[in-house]
N, C-alpha and C positions, 0 to 999 in steps of 0.2 A: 771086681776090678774096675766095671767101667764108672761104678759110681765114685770111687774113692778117684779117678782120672776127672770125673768132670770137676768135682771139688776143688780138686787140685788147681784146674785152672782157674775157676773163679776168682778163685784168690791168692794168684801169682801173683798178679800186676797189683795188687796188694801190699805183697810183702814188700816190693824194693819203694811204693812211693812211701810207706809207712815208715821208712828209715829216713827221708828226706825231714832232717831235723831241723826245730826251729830255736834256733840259737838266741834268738831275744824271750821267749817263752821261759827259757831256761835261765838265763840269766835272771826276769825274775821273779823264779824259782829262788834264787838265792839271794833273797831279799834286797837285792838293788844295790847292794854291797860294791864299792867300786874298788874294783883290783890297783896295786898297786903301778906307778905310771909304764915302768918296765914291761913289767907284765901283762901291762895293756895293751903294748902294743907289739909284744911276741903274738898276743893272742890274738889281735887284727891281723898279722902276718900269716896264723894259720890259719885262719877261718876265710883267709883269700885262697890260698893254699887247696881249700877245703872244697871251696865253692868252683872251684877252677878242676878239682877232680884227680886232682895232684897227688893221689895217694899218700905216695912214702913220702914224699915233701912234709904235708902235712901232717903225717903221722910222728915226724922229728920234729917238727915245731910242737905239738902237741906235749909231745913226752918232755920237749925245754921246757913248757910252761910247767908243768906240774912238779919239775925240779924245785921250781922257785915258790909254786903256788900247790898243794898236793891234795886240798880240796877244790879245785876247782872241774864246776858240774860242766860248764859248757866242754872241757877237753875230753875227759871220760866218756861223754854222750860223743862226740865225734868219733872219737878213737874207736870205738865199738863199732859205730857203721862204716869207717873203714875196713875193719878187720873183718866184718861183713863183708862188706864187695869183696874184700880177700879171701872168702870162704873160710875165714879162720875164726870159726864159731863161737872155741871155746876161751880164746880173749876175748871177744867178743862179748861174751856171755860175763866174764869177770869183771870188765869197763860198764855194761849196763848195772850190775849190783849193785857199784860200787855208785855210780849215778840215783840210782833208783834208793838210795840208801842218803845221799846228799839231798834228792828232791826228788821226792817220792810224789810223781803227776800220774796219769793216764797217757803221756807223750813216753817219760821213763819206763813204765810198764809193759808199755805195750812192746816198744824197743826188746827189753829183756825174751818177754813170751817167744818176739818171735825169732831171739839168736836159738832160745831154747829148741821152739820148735827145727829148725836149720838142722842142730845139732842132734835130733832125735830125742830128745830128751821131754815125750808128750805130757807127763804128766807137772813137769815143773810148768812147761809153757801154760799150759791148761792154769795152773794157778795164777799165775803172771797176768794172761788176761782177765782172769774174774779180778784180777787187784785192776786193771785197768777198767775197764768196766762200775767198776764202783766208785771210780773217783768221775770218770767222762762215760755214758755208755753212748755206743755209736752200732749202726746196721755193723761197718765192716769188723767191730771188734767182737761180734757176738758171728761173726761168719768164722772168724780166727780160732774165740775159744769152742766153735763145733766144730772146727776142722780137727783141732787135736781131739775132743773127744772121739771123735771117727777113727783115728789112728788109734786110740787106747780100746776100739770098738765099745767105748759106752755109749751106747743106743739112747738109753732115757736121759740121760745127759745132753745129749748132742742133738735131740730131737728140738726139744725146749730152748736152744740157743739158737738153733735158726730160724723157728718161728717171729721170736723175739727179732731179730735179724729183718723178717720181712714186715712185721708191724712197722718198724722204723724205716725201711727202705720199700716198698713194695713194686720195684721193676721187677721186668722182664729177667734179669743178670739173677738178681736174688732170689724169684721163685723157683729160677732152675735149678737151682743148689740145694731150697727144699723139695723138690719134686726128687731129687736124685736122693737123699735122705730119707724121704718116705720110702721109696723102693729100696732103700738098704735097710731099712727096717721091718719090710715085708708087710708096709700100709697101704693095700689097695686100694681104700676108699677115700684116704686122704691126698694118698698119690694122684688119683684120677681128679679129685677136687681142685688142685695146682692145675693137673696137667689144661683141664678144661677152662682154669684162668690164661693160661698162658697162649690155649687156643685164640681164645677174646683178643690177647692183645697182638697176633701175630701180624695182623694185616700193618704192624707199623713197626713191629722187630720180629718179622717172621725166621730171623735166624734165631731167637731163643726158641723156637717152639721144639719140645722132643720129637724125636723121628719116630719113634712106636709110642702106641698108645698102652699107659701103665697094666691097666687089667688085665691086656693080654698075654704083656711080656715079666711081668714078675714072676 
């Protein structure tokens, strides 16, 4: 339990900035294609809307535009992390396919993964990120696709994503995520190898350092 808790928070603050979507990325995603003049400027309407936090505002502006316009990526991609902050996972989850399907990045991906993961749903998230991963791979997307594998308890799966994870990031935040994964795995030896990293670095983030020492307490 305590190891799936500290997981957990590694990579909270994760999930919600990973939804802060970038709306010029996306746009061009879709090949620079200029919306009709209408349409352009419902959709500057919502994307202030958007930016302002304005949920349901935005989310009727949104669903205007797609009346007129019914692939467009940048509304789908919003509409999803609205429904997100609305904990309503599983439109959510329907907005990102349907994205991820118009402009299929590591930005769409990773989106999808983690309405999936939100929604329970570990084994599609799990997928979602290795597709993000292979388009962008990033520390925090390989901290993501081991988070779900920990919920599906694949061990040899989820070992090897964090690793990866600290190759690309190697602070303090991310060794402690593999030090708690070595201990869910029952790797004393690799455990105590982190843990005596994380000794080294404490004297300047002494709040990563674990409170027991691995060998004793596995």
């Amino acid at each position: 339990m305590l190891e799936l808790l500290v997981i957990v928070f590694a990579v909270v603050a994760f999930y919600y900035a990973s939804l802060r979507f970038d709306a010029g990325a996306q746009r061009a995603a879709m090949g620079g294609a200029k919306a009709p003049t209408q349409v352009a400027r419902m959709l500057e309407l919502a994307d202030r809307l958007y930016a302002e936090r304005k949920w349901l505002a935005a989310e009727k502006a949104y669903l205007e535009v797609l009346k007129r316009d019914h692939k467009n990526l940048v509304s789908y991609s919003h509409l999803g992390v609205i429904y997100s902050a609305q904990k309503n996972f599983a439109d959510a989850i329907e907005c990102f396919k349907i994205a991820a399907s118009l402009g299929p990045s590591a930005t769409t991906w990773q989106n999808l993964g983690l309405a999936y993961f939100e929604h329970h749903d570990f084994a599609q998230a799990a997928a979602a990120f290795e597709r993000a991963i292979i388009a962008e791979p990033s520390a925090q997307r390989y901290l993501a696709v081991g988070r779900a594998y920990k919920q599906l308890g694949d061990i040899p799966h989820m070992i090897p994503a964090l690793e990866r994870a600290t190759e690309l990031d190697p602070s303090a935040r991310v060794l402690q995520v593999l030090f708690e994964g070595y201990k869910a795995a029952g790797d004393k030896q690799k455990a105590a190898e982190v843990y005596y990293r994380l000794r080294d670095m404490a004297p300047a983030e002494p709040k990563d350092l674990p409170k027991h020492h691995p060998v004793r307490n596995i």
